[in-house]
TIRO-2110 file (N, C-alpha, C; in Angstrom, 1 decimal):
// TIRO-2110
0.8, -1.2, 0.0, N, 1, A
0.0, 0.0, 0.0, CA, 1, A
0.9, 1.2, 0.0, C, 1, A
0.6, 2.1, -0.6, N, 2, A
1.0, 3.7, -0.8, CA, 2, A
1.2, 4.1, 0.4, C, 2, A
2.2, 5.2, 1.2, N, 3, A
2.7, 5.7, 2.2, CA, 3, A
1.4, 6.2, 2.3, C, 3, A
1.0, 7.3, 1.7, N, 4, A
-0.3, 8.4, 1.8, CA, 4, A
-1.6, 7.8, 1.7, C, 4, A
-1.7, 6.6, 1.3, N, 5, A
-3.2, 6.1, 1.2, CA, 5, A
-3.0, 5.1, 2.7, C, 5, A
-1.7, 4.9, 2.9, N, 6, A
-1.7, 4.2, 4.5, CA, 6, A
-2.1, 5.4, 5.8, C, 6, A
-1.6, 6.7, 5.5, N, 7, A
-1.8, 7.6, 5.8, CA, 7, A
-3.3, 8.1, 6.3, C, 7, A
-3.6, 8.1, 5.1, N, 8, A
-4.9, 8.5, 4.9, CA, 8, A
-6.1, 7.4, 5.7, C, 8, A
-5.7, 6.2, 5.2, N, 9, A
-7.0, 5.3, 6.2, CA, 9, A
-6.6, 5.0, 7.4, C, 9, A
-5.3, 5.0, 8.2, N, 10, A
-5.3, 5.0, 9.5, CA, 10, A
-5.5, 7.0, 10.0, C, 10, A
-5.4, 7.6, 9.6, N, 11, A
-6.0, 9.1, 10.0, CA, 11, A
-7.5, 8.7, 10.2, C, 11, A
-7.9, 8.5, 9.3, N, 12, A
-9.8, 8.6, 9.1, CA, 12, A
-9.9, 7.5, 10.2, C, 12, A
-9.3, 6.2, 10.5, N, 13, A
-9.9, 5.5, 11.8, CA, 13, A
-9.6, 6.1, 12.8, C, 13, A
-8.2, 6.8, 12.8, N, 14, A
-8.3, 7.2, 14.5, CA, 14, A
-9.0, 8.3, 14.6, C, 14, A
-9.7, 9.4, 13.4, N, 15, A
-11.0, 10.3, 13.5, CA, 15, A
-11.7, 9.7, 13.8, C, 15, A
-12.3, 8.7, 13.3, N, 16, A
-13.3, 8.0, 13.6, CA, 16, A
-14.0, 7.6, 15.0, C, 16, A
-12.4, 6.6, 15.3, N, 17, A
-12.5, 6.5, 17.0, CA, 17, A
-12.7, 7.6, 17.9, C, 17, A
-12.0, 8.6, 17.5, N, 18, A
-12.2, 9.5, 18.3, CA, 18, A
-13.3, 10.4, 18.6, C, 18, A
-14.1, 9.9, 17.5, N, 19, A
-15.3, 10.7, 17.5, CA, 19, A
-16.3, 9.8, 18.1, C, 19, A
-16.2, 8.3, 17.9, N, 20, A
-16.8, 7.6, 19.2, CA, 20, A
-16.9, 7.8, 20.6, C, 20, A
-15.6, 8.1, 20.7, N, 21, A
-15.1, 8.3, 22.0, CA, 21, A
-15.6, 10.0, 22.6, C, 21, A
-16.0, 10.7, 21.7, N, 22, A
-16.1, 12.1, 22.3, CA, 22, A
-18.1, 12.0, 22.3, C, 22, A
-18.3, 11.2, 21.6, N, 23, A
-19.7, 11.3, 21.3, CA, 23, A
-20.7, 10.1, 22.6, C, 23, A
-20.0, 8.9, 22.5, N, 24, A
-20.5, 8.1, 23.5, CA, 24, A
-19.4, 8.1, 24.9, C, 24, A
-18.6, 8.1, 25.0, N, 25, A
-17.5, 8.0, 26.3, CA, 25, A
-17.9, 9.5, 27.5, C, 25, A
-18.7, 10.5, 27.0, N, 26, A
-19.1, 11.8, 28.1, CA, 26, A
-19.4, 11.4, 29.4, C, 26, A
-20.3, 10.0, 29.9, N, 27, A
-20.3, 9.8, 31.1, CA, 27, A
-20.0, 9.0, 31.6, C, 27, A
-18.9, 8.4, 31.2, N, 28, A
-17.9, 7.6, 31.7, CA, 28, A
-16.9, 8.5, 32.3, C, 28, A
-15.9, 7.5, 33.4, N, 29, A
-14.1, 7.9, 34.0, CA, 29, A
-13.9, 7.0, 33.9, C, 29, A
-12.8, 7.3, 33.7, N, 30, A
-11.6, 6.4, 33.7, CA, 30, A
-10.6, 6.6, 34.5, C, 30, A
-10.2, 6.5, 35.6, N, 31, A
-9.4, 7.0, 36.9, CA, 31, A
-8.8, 8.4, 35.9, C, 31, A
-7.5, 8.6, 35.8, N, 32, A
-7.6, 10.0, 35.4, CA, 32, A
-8.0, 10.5, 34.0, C, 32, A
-8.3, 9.6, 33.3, N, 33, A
-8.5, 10.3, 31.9, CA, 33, A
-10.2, 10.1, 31.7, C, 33, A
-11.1, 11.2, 30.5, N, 34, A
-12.2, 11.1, 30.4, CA, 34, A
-12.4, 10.5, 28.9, C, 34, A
-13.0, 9.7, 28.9, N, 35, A
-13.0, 9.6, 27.1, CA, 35, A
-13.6, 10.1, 26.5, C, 35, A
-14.2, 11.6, 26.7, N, 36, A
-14.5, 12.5, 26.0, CA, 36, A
-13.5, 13.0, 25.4, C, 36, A
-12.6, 13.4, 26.6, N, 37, A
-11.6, 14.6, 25.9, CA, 37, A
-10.7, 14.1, 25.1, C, 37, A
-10.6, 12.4, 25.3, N, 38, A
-9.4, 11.8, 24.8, CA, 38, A
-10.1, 11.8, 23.2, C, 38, A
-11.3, 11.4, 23.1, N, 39, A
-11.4, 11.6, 21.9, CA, 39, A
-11.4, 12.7, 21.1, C, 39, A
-11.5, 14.0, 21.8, N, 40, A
-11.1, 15.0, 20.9, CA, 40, A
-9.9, 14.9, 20.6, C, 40, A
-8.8, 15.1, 20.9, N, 41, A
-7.3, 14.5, 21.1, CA, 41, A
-7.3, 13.8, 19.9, C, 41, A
-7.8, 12.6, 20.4, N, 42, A
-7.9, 11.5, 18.4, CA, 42, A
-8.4, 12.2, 17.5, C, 42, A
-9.2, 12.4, 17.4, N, 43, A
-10.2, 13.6, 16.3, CA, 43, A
-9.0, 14.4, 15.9, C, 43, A
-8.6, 15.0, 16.7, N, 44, A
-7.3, 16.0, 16.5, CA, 44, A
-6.0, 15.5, 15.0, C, 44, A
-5.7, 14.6, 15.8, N, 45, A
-4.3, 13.8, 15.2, CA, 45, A
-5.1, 13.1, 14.3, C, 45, A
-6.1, 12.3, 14.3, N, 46, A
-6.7, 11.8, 13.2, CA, 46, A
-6.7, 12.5, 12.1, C, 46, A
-7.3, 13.9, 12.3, N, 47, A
-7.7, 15.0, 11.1, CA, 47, A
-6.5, 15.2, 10.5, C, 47, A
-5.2, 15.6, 11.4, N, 48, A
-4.2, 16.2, 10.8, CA, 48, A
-3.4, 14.8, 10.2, C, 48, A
-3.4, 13.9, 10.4, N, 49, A
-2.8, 12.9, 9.7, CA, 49, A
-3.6, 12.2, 8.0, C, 49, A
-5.3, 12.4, 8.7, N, 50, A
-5.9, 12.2, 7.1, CA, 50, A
-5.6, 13.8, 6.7, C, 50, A
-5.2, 15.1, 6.7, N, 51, A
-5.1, 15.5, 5.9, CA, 51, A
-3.0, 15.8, 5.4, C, 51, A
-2.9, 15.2, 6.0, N, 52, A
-0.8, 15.3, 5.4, CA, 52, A
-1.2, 14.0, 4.8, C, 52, A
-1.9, 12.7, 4.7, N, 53, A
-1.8, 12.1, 3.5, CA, 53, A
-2.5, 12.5, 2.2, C, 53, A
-3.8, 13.1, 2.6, N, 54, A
-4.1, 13.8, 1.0, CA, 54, A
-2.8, 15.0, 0.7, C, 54, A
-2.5, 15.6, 1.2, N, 55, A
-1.6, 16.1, 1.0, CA, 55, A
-0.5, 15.5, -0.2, C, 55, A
0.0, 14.1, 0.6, N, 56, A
0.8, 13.8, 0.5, CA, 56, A
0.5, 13.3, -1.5, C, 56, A
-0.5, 12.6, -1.0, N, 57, A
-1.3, 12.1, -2.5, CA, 57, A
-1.5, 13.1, -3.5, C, 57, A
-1.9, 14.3, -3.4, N, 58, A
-1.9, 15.2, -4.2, CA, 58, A
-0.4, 15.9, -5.0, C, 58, A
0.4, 15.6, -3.9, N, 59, A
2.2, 16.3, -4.0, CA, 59, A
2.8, 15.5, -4.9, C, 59, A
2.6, 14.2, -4.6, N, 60, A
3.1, 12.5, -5.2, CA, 60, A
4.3, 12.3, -4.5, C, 60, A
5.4, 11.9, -5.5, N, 61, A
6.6, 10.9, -4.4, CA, 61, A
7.4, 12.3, -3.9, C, 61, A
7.6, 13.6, -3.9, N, 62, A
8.4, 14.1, -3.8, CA, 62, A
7.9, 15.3, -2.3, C, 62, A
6.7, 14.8, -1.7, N, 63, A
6.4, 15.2, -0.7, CA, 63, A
7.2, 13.9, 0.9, C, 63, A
7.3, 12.8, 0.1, N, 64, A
7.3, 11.8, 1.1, CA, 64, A
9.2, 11.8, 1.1, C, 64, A
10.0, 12.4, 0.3, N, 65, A
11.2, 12.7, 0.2, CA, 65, A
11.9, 13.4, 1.2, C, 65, A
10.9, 14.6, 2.0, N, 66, A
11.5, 15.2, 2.7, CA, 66, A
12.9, 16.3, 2.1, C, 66, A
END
């Protein structure tokens, strides 16, 4: 699989999850963490990782060169 299309679908699942997590996890604890906020957090990193693989897919091989 393509760096950027690997990119791309592990970003969109951890969006995904994280939006489970912020949507159903509100009245739950977890000793210190909430999985509300944790899923905004994923949502976060998800977003920014599905969008540096379209990125990356739109640039082609010379974005993943560095």
């Amino acid at each position: 699989m393509a760096p950027a299309r690997k990119r791309l679908l592990t970003g969109s699942i951890t969006f995904v999850a994280g939006l489970a997590l912020w949507l159903f996890g509100s009245d739950e604890h977890v000793l210190v963490l909430t999985p509300s906020k944790l899923g905004v957090v994923l949502m976060i990193i998800g977003g920014a990782e599905t969008l540096y693989g379209a990125y990356t897919s739109v640039r082609g091989r010379d974005a993943t060169r560095g």
